[in-house]
PDB file with one MODEL, atoms N, CA, C and O in Angstrom:
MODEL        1
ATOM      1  N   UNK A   1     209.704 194.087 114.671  1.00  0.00           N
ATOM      2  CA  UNK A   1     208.965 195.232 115.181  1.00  0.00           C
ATOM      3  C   UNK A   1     209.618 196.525 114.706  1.00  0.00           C
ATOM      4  O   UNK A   1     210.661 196.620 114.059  1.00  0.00           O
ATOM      5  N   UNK A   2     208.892 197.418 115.100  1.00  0.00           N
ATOM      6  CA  UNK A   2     209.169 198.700 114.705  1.00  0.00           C
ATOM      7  C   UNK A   2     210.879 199.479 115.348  1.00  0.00           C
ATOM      8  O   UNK A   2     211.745 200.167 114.805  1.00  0.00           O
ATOM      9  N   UNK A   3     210.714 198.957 116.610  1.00  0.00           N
ATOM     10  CA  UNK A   3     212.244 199.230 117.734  1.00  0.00           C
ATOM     11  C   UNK A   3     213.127 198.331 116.665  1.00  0.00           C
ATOM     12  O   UNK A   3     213.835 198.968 115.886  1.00  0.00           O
ATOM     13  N   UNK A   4     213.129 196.838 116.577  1.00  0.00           N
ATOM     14  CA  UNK A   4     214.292 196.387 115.833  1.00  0.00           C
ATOM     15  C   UNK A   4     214.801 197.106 114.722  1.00  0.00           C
ATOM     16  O   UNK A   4     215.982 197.327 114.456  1.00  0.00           O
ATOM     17  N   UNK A   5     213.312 197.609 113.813  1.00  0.00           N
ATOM     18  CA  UNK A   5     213.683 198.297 112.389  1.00  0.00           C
ATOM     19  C   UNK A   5     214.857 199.428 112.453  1.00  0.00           C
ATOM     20  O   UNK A   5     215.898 199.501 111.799  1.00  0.00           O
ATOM     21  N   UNK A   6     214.156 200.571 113.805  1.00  0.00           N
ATOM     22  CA  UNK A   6     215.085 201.082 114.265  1.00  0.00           C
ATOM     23  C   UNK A   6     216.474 201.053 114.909  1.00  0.00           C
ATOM     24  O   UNK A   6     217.121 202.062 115.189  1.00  0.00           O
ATOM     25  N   UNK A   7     216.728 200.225 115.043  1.00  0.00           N
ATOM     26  CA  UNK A   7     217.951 199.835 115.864  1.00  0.00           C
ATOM     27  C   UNK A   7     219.278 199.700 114.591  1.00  0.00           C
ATOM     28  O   UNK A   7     220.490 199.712 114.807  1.00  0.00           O
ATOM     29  N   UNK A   8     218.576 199.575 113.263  1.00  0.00           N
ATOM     30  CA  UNK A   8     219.803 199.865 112.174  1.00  0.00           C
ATOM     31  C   UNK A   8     220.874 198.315 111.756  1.00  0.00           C
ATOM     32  O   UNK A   8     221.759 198.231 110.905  1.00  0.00           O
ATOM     33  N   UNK A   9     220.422 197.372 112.607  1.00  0.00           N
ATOM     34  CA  UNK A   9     221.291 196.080 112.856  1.00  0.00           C
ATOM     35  C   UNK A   9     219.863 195.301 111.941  1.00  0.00           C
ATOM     36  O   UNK A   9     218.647 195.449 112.057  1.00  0.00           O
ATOM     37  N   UNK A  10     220.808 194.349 110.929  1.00  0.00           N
ATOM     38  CA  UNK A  10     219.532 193.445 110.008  1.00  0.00           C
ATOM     39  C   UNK A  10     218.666 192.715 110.543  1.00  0.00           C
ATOM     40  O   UNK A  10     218.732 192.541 111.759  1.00  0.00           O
ATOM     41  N   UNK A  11     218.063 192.357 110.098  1.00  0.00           N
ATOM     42  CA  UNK A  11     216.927 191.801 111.091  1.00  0.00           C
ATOM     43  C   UNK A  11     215.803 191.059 110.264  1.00  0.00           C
ATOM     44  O   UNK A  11     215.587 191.785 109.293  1.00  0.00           O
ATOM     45  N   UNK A  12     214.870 189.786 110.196  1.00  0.00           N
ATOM     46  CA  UNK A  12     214.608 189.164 109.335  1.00  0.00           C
ATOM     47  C   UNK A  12     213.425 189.713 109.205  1.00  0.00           C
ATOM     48  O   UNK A  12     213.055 190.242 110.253  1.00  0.00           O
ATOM     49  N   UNK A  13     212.312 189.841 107.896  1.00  0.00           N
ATOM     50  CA  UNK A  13     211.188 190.608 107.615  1.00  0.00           C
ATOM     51  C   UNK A  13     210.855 189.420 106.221  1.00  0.00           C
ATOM     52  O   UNK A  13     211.559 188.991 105.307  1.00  0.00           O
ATOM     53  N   UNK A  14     209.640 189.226 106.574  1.00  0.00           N
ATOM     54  CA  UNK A  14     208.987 187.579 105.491  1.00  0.00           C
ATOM     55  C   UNK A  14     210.279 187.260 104.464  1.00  0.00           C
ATOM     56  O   UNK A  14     210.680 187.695 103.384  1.00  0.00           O
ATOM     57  N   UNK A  15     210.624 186.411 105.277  1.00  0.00           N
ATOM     58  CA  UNK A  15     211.759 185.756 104.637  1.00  0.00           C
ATOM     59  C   UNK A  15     213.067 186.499 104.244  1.00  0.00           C
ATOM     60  O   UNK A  15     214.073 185.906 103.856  1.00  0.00           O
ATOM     61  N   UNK A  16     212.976 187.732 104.366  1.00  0.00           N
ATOM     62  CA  UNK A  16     213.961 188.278 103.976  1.00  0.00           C
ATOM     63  C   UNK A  16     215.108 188.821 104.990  1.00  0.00           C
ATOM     64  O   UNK A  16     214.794 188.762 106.179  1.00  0.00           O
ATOM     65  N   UNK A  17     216.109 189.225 104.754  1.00  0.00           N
ATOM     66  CA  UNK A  17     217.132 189.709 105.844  1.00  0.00           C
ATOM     67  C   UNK A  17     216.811 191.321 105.215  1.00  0.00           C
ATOM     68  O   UNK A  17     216.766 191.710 104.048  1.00  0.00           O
ATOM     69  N   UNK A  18     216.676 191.821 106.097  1.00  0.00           N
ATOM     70  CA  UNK A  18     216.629 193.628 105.998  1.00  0.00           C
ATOM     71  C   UNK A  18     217.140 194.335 107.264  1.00  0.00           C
ATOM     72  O   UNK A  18     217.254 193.911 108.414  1.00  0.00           O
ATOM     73  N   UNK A  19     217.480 195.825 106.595  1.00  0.00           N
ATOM     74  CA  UNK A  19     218.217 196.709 107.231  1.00  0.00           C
ATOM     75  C   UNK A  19     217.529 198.017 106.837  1.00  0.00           C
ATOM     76  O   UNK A  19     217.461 198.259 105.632  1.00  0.00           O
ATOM     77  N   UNK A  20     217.039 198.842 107.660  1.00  0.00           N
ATOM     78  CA  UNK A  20     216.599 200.544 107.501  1.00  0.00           C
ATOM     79  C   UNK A  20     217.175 201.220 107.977  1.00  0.00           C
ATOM     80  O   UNK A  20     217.240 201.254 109.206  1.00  0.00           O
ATOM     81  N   UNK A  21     218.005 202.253 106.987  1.00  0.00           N
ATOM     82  CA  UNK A  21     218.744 203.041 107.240  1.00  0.00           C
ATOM     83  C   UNK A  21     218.035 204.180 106.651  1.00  0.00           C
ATOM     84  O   UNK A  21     217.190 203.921 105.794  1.00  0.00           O
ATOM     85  N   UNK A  22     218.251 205.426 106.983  1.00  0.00           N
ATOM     86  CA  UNK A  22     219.330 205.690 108.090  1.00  0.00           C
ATOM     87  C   UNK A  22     218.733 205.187 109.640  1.00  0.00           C
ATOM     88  O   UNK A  22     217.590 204.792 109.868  1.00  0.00           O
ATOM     89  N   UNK A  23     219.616 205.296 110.409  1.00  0.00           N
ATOM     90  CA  UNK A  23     218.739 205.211 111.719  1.00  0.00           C
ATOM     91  C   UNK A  23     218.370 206.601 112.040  1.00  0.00           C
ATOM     92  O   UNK A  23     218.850 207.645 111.600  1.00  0.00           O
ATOM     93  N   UNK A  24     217.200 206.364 113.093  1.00  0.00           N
ATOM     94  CA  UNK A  24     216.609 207.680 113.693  1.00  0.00           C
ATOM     95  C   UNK A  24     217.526 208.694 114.340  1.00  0.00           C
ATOM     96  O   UNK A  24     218.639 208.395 114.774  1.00  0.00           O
ATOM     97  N   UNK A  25     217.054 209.795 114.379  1.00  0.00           N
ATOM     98  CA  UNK A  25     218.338 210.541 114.860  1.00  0.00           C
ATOM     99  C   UNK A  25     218.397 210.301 116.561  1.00  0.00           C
ATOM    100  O   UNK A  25     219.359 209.856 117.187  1.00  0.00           O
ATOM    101  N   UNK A  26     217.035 210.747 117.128  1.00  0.00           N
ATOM    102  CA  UNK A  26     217.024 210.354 118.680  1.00  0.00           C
ATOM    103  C   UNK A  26     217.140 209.171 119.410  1.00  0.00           C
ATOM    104  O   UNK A  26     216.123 208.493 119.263  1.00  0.00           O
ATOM    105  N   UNK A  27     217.997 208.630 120.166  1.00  0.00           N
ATOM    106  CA  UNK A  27     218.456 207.437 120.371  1.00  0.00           C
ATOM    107  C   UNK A  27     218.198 207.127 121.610  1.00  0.00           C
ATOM    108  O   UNK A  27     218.417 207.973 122.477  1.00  0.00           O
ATOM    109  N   UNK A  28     217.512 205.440 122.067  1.00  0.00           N
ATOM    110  CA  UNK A  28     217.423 204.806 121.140  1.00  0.00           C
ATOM    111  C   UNK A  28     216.846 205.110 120.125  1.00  0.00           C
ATOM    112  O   UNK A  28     217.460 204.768 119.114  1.00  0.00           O
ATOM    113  N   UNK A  29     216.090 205.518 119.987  1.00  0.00           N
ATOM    114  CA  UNK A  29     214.901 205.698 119.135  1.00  0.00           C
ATOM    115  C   UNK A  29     213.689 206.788 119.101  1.00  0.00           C
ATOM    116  O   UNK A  29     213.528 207.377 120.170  1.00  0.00           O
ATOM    117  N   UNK A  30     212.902 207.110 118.145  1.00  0.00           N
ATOM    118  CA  UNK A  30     211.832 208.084 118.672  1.00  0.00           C
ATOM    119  C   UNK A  30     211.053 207.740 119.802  1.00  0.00           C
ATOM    120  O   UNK A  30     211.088 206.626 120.324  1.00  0.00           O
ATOM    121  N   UNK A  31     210.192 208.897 120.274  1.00  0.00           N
ATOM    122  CA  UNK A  31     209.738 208.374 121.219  1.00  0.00           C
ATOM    123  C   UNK A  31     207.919 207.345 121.077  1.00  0.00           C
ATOM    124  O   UNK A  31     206.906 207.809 120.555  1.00  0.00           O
ATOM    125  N   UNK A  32     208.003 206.466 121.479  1.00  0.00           N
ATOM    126  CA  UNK A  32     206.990 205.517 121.106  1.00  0.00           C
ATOM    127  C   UNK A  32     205.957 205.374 122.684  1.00  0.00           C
ATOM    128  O   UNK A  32     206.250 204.970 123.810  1.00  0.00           O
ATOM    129  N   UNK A  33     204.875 205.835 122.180  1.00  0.00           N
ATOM    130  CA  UNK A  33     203.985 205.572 123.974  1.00  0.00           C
ATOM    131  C   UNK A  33     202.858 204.720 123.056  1.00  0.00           C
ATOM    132  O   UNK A  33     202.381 204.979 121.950  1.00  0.00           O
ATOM    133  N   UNK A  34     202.607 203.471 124.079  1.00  0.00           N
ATOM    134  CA  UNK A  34     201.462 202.550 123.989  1.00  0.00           C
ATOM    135  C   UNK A  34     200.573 203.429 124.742  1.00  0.00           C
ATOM    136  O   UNK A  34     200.782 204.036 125.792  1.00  0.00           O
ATOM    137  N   UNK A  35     199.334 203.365 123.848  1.00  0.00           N
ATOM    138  CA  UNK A  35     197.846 203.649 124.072  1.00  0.00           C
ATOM    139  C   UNK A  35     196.887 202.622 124.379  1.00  0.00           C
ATOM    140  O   UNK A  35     197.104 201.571 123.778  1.00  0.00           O
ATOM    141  N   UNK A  36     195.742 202.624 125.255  1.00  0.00           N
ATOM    142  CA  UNK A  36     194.916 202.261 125.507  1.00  0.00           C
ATOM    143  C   UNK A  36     194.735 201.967 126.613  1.00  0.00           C
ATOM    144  O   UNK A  36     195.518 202.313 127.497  1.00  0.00           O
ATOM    145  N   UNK A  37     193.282 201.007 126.924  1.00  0.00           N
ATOM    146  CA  UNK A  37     192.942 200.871 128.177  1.00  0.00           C
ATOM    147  C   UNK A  37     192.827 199.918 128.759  1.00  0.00           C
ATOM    148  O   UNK A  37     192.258 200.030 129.845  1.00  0.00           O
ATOM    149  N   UNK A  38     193.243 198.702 128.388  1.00  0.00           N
ATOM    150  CA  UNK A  38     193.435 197.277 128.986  1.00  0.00           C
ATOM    151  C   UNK A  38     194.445 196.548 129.422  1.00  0.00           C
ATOM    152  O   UNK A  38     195.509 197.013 129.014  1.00  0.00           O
ATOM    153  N   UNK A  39     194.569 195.625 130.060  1.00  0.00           N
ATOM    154  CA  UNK A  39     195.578 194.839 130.494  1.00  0.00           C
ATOM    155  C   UNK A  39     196.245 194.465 129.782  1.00  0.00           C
ATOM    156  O   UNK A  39     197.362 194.384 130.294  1.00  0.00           O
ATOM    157  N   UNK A  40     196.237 194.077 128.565  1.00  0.00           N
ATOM    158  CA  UNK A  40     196.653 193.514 127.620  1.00  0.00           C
ATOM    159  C   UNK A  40     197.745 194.552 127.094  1.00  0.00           C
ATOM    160  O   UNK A  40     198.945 194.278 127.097  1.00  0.00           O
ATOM    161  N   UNK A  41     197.063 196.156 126.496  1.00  0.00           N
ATOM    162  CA  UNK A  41     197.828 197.179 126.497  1.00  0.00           C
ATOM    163  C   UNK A  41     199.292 197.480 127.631  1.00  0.00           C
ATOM    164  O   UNK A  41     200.430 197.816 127.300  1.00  0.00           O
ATOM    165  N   UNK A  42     198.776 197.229 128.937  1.00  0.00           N
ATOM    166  CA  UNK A  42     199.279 197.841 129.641  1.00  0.00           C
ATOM    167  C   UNK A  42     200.501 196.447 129.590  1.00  0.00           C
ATOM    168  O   UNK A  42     201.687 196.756 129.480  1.00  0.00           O
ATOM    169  N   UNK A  43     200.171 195.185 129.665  1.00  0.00           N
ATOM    170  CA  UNK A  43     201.430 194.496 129.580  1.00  0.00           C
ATOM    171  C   UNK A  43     202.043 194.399 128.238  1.00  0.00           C
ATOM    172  O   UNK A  43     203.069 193.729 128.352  1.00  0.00           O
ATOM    173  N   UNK A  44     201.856 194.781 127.005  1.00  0.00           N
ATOM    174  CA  UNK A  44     202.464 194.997 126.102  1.00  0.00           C
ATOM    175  C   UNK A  44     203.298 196.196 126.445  1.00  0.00           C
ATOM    176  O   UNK A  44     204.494 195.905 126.457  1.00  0.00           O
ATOM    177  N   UNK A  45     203.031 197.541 126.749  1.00  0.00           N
ATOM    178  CA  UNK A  45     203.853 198.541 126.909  1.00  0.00           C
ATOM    179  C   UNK A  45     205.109 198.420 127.851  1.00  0.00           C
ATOM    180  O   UNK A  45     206.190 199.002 127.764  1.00  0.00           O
ATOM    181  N   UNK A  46     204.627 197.421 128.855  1.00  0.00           N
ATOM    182  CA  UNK A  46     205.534 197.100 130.000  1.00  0.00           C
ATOM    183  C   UNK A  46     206.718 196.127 129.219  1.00  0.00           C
ATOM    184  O   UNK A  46     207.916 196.394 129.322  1.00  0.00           O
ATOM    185  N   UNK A  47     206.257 195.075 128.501  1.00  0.00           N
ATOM    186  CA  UNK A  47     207.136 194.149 127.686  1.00  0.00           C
ATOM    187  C   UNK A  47     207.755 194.890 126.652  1.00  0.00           C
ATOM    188  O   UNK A  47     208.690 194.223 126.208  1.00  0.00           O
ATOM    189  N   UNK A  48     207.655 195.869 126.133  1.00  0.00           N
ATOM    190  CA  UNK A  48     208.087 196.498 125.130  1.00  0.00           C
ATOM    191  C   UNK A  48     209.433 197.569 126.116  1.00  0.00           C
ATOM    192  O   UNK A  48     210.603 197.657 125.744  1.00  0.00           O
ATOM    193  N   UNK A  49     208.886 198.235 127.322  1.00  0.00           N
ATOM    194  CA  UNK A  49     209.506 199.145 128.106  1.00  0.00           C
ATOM    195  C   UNK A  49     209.720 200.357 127.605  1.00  0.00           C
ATOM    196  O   UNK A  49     210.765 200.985 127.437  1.00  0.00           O
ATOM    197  N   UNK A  50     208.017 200.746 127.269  1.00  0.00           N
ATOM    198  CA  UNK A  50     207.604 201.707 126.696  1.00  0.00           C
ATOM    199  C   UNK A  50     206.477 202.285 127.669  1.00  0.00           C
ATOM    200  O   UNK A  50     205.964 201.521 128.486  1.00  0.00           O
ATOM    201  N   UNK A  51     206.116 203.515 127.602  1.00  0.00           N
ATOM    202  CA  UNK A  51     205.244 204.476 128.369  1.00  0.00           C
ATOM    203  C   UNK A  51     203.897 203.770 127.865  1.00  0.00           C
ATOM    204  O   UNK A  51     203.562 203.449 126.725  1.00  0.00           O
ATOM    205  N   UNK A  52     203.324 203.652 128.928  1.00  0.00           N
ATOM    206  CA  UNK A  52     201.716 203.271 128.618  1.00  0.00           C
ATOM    207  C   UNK A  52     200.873 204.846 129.080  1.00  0.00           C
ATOM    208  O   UNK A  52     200.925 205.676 129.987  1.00  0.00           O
ATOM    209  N   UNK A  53     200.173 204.619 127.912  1.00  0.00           N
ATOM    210  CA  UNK A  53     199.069 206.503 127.582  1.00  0.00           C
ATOM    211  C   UNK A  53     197.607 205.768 127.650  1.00  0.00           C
ATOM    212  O   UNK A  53     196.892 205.358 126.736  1.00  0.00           O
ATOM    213  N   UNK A  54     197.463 205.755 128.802  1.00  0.00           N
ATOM    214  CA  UNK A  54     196.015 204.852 128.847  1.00  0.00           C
ATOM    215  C   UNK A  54     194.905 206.546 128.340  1.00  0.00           C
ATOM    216  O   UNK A  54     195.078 207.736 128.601  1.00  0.00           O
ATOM    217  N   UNK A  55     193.841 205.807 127.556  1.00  0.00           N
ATOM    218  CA  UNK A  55     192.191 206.479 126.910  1.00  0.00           C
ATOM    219  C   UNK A  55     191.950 207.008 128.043  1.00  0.00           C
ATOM    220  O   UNK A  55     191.160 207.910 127.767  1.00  0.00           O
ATOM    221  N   UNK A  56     192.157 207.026 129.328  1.00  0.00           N
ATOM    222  CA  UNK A  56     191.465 207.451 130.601  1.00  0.00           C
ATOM    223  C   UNK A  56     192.054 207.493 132.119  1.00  0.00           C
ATOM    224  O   UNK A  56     193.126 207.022 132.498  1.00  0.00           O
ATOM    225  N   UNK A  57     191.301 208.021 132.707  1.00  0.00           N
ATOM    226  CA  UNK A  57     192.537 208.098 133.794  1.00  0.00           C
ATOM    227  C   UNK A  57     191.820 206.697 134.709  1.00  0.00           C
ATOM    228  O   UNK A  57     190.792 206.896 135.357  1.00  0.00           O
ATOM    229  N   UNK A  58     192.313 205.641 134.688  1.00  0.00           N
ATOM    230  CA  UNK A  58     192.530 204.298 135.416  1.00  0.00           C
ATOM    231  C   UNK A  58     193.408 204.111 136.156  1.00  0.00           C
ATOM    232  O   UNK A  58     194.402 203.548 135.697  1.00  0.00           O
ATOM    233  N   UNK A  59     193.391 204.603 137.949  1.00  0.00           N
ATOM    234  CA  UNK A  59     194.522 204.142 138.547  1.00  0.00           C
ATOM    235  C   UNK A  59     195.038 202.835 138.626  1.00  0.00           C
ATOM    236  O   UNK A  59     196.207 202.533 138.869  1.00  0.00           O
ATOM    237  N   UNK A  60     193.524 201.623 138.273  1.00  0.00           N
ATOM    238  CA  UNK A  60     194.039 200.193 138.757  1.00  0.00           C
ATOM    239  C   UNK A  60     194.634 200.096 137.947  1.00  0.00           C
ATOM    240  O   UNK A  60     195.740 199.636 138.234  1.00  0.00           O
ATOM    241  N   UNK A  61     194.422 200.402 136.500  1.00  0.00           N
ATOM    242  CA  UNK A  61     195.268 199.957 134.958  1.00  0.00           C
ATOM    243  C   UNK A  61     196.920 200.579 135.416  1.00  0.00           C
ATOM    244  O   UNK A  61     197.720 199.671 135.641  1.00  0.00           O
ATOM    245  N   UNK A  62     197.324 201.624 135.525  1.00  0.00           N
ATOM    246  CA  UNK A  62     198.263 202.523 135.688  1.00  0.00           C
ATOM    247  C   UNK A  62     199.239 201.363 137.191  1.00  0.00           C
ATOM    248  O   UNK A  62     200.451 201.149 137.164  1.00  0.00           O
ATOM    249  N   UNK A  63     198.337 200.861 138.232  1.00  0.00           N
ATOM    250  CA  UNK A  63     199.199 199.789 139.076  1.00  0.00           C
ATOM    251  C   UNK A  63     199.394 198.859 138.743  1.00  0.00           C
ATOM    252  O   UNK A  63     200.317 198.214 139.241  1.00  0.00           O
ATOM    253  N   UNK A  64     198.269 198.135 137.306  1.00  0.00           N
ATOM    254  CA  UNK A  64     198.600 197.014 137.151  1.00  0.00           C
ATOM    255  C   UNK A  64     200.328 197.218 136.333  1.00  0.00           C
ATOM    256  O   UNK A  64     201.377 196.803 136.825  1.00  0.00           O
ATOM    257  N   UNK A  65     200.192 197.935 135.052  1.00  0.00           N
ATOM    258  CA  UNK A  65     201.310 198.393 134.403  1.00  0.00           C
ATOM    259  C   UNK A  65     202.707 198.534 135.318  1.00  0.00           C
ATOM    260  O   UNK A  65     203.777 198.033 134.971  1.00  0.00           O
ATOM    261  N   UNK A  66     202.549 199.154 136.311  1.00  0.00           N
ATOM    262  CA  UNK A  66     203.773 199.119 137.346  1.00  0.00           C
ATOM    263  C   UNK A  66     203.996 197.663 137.728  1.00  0.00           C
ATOM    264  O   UNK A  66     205.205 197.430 137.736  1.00  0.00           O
ATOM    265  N   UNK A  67     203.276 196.621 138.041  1.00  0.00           N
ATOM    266  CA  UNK A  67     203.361 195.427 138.591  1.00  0.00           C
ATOM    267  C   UNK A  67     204.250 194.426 137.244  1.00  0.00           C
ATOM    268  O   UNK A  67     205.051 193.493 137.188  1.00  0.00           O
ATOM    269  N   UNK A  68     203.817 194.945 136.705  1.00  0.00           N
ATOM    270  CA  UNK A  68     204.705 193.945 134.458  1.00  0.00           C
ATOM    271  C   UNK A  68     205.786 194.304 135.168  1.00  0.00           C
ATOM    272  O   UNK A  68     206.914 194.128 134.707  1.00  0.00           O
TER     273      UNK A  68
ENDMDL
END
């Protein structure tokens, strides 16, 4: 993923062992917010432990996300 790339430590990419340097300057990392409006979104952002930016204002989506 994009966080490992960042993280500066090798990491495997189709078959290969790779490393991207430099690392980012803001640490961990830039800042990354998941978008959208589904459950699916909202437990990816939660598994990632990243800000979910839901399309709309959805309180149930916004409790489910707290519940991940």
């Amino acid at each position: 993923t994009l966080l490992t790339a960042w993280s500066g430590e090798p990491f495997p990419y189709r078959g290969r062992t790779v490393r991207v340097t430099p690392r980012p300057y803001t640490r961990p990392h830039p800042m990354l917010l998941v978008g959208g409006s589904s459950r699916a979104a909202a437990r990816r952002a939660a598994r990632l432990g990243l800000p979910l930016f839901p399309s709309a204002h959805l309180p149930e989506l916004e409790a489910y996300y707290h519940q991940q």
